[in-house]
C-alpha positions as CSV (number, residue, x, y, z in Angstrom):
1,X,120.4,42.3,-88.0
2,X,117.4,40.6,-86.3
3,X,117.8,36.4,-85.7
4,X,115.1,34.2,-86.0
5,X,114.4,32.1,-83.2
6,X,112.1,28.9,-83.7
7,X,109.5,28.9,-81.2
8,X,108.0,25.4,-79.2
9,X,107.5,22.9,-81.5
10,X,103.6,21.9,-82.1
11,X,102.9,18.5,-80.7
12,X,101.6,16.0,-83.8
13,X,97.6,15.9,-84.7
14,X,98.0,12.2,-83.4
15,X,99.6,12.4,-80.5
16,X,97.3,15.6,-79.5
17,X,93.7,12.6,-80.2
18,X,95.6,10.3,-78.2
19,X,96.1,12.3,-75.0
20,X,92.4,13.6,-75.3
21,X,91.7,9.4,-75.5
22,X,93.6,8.2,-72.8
23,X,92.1,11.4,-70.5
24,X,88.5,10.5,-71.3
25,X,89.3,6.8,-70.7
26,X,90.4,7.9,-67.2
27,X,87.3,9.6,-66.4
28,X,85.4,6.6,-67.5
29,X,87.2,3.3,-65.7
30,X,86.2,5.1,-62.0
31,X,83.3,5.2,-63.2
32,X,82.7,2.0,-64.9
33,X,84.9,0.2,-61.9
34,X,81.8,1.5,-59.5
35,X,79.1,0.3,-61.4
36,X,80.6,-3.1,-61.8
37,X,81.1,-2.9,-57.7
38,X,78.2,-2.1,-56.7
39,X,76.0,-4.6,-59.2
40,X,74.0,-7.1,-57.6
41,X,74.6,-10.7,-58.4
42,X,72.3,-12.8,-59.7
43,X,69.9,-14.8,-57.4
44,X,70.4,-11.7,-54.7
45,X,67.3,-10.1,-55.4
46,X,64.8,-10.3,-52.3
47,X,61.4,-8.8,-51.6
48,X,61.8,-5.1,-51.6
49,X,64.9,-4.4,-53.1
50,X,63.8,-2.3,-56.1
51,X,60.9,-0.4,-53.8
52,X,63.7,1.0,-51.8
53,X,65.3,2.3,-54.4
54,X,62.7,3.2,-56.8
55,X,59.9,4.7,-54.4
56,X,61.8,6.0,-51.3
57,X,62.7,5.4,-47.3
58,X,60.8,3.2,-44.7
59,X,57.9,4.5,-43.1
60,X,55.8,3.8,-39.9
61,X,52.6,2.7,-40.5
62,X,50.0,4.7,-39.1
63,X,47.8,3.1,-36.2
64,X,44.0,2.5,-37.6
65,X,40.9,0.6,-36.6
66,X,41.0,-2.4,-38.6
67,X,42.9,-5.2,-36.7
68,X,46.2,-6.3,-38.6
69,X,48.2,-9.7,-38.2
70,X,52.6,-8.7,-38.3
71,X,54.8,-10.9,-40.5
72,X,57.8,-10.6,-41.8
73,X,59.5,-12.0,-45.4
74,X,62.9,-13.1,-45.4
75,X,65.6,-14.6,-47.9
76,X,68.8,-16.3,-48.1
77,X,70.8,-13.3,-47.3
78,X,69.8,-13.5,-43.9
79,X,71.2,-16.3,-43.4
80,X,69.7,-18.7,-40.0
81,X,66.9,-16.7,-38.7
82,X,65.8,-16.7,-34.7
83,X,62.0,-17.5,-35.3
84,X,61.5,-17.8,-31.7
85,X,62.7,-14.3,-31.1
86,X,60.2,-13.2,-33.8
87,X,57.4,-15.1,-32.9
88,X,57.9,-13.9,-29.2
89,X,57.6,-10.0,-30.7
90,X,54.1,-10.6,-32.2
91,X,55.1,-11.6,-35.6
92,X,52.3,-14.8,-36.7
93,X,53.3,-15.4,-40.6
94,X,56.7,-15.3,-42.8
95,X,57.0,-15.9,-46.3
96,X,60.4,-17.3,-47.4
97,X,62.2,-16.7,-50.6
98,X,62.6,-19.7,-52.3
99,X,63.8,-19.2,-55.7
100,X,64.8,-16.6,-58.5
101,X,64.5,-17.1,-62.4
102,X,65.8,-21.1,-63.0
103,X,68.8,-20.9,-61.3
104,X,68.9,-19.7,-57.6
105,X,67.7,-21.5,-54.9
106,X,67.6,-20.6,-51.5
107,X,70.3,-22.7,-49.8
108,X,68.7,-21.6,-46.0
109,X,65.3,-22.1,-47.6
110,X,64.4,-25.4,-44.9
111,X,65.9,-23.2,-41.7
112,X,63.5,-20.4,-43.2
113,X,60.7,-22.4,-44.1
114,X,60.6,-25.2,-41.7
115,X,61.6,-22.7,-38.6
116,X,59.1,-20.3,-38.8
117,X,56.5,-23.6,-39.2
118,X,57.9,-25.2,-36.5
119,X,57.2,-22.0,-34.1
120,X,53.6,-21.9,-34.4
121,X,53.9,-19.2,-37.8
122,X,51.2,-19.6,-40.9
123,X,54.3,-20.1,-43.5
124,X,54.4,-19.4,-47.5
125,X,57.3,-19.2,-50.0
126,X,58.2,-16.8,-52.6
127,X,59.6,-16.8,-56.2
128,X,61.8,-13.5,-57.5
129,X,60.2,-13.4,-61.1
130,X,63.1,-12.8,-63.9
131,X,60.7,-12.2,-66.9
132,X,63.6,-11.4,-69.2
133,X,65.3,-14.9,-68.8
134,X,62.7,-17.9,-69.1
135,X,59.0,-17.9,-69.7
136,X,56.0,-17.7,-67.0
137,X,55.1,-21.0,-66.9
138,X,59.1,-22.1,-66.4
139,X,59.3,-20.6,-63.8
140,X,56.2,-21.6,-62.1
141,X,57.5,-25.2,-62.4
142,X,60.8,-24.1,-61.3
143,X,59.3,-22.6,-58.4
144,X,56.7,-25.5,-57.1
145,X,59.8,-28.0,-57.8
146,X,61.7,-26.3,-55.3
147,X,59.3,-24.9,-52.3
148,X,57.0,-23.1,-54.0
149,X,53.7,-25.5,-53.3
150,X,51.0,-25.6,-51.3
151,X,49.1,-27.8,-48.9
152,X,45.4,-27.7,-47.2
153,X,47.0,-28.1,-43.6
154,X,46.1,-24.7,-42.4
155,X,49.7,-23.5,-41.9
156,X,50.7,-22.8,-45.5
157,X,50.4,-20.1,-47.5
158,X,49.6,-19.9,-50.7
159,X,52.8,-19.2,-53.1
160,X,53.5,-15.8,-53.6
161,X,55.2,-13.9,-57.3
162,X,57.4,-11.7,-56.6
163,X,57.5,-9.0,-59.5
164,X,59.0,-5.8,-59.4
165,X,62.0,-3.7,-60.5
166,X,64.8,-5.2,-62.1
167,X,67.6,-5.3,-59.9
168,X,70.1,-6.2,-63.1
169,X,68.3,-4.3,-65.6
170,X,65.7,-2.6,-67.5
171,X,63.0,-1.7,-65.1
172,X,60.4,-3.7,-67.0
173,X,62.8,-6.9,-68.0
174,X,62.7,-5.5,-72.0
175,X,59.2,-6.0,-71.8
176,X,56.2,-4.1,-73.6
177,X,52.8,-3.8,-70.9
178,X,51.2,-6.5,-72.7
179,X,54.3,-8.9,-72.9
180,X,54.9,-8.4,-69.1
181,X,50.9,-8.9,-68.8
182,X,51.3,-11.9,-70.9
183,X,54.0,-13.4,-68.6
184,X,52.8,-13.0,-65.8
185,X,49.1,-14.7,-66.4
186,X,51.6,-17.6,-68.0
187,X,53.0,-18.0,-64.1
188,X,50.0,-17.7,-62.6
189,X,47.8,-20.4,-64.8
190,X,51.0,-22.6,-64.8
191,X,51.0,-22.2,-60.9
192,X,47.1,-22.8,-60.8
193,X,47.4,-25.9,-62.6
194,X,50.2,-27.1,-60.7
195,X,48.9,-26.5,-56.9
196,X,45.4,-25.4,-57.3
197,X,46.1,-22.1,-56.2
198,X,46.3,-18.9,-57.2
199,X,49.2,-16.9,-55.8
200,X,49.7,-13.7,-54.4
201,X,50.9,-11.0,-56.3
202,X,53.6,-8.8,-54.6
203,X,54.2,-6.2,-56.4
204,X,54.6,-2.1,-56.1
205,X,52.0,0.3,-57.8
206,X,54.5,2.4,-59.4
207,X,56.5,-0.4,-61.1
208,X,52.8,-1.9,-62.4
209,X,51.5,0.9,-63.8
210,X,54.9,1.3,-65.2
211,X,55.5,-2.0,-66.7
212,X,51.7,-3.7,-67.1
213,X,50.1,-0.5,-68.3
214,X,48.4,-0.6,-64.9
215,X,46.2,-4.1,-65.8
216,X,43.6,-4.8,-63.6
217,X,42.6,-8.3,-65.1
218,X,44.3,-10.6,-61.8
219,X,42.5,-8.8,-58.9
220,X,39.7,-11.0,-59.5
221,X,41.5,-14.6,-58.2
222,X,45.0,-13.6,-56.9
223,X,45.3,-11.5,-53.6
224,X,47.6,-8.7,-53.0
225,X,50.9,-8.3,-51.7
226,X,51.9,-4.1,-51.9
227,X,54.8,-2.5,-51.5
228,X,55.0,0.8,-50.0
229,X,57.5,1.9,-47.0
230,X,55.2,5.0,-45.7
231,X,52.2,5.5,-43.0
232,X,49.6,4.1,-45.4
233,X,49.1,1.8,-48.7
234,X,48.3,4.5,-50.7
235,X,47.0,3.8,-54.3
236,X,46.5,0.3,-55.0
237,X,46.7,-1.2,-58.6
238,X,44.1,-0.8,-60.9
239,X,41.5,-4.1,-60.6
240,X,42.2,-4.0,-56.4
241,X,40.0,-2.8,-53.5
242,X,41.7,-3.5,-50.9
243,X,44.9,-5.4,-50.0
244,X,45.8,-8.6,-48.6
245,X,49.0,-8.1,-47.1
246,X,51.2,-4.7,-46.9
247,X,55.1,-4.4,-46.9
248,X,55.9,-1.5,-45.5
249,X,59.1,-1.4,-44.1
250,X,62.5,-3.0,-44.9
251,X,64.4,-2.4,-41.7
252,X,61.6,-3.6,-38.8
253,X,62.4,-3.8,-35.6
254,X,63.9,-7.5,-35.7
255,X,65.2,-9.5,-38.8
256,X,63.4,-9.5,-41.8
257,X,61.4,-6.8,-43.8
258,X,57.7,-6.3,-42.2
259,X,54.3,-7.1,-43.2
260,X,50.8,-6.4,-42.1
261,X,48.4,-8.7,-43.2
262,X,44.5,-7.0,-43.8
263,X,43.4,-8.8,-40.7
264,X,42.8,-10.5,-37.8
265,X,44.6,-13.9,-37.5
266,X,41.8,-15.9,-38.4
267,X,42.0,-14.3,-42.0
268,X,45.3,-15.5,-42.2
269,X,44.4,-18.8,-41.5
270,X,41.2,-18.7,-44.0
271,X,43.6,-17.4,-46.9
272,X,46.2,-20.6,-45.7
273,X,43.2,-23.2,-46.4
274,X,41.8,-22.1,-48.9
């Protein structure tokens, strides 16, 4: 006579779905954990940061004919910067980062700005554009209110927008081209009005074809600022010729990322008055 013998007894339907939840959930909290680490906070944004990521390493720019002025940009993670030093290793203009969106302000904005001044550098200031947070024209006042102007003494620079990738975001802020197009002419006429100015454009060509539809309606009255860490400019946004000025690299020799300006130092100066 055979015996029946139960066999293993079948786990519940419930408790099987909440294994298979509690083993997904651990593949997502590492996961999650690092993306919450490694997310930059707000007002940390500085000249570059999104070109690094978005368009690849430093490069050395190639050695040409037409005479260039160095500079460098800096911002308030750098903290006290040796201006001295720089202006001792050829370096002749600095912008500063003075302000993000309508709530970060530089707090070593008067070492930065005053220090390179005070060592014999043309001087400007520059304003990390948040489009997805307040309007154009806020943030032009935001920016003039807190470093951002300009005066005919022949030593500053005319403001500078800084407007690329979003460092705490969508690429393009949640904005369509012609919303982001819209925006940005806000700034600028807001900026106009307020300093009779234009300002400089800094921007990358990848990121404004991306997120203007490639516009080419500011090349006409605001200069250019372009981003690109290899041997050469390369393609410029639609509207511009030629460039102004020329980031192209984010670790330079000394402090700062570095900046040729499309001339002598004489041009500098002419594009300081005016």
């Amino acid at each position: 006579m055979s015996v029946h013998r139960p066999g293993p007894a079948r786990p519940h339907p419930r408790a099987v779905l909440l294994t298979a939840l509690l083993a997904a959930l651990a593949l997502t909290l590492p996961l999650t954990s690092a993306r919450a680490a490694t997310a930059p906070g707000r007002g940390s944004a500085h000249m570059g940061m999104g070109v690094l990521a978005h368009d690849g390493q430093d490069g050395t720019p190639s050695t040409g004919d037409v005479t260039q002025t160095e500079g460098v940009d800096v911002a308030g993670y750098q903290g006290n910067v040796a201006w001295s030093t720089l202006w001792s290793s050829g370096v002749r203009w600095a912008y500063t980062k003075a302000s993000e969106g309508t709530y970060y302000t530089n707090p070593y904005f008067a070492q930065q700005y005053n220090g390179s001044y005070n060592v014999g550098m043309i001087r400007g200031a520059y304003h990390f554009a948040t489009p997805d947070t307040t309007s154009g024209a806020t943030q032009a006042n935001y920016f003039v209110d807190h470093g951002g102007g300009w005066s005919r003494d022949g030593k500053t620079l005319p403001g500078t927008l800084d407007i690329e990738w979003n460092p705490y975001g969508a690429a393009c802020y949640g904005k369509t081209a012609s919303q982001m197009v819209g925006w940005i002419a806000d700034f600028i006429n807001t900026y106009k009005g307020r300093t009779g100015r234009y300002p400089v454009i800094y921007t990358a060509t990848s990121w404004w074809t991306q997120c203007t539809g490639n516009y080419a309606g500011f090349a006409a009255n605001d200069p250019l600022w372009i981003a690109r860490y290899a041997s050469d400019p390369g393609t410029l946004p639609a509207g511009w010729s030629y460039y102004t000025m020329w980031q192209y690299t984010s670790s330079g020799p000394t402090v700062g990322d570095h900046d040729k300006f499309n001339g002598a130092l004489d041009r500098v100066q002419a594009l300081a008055l005016g």
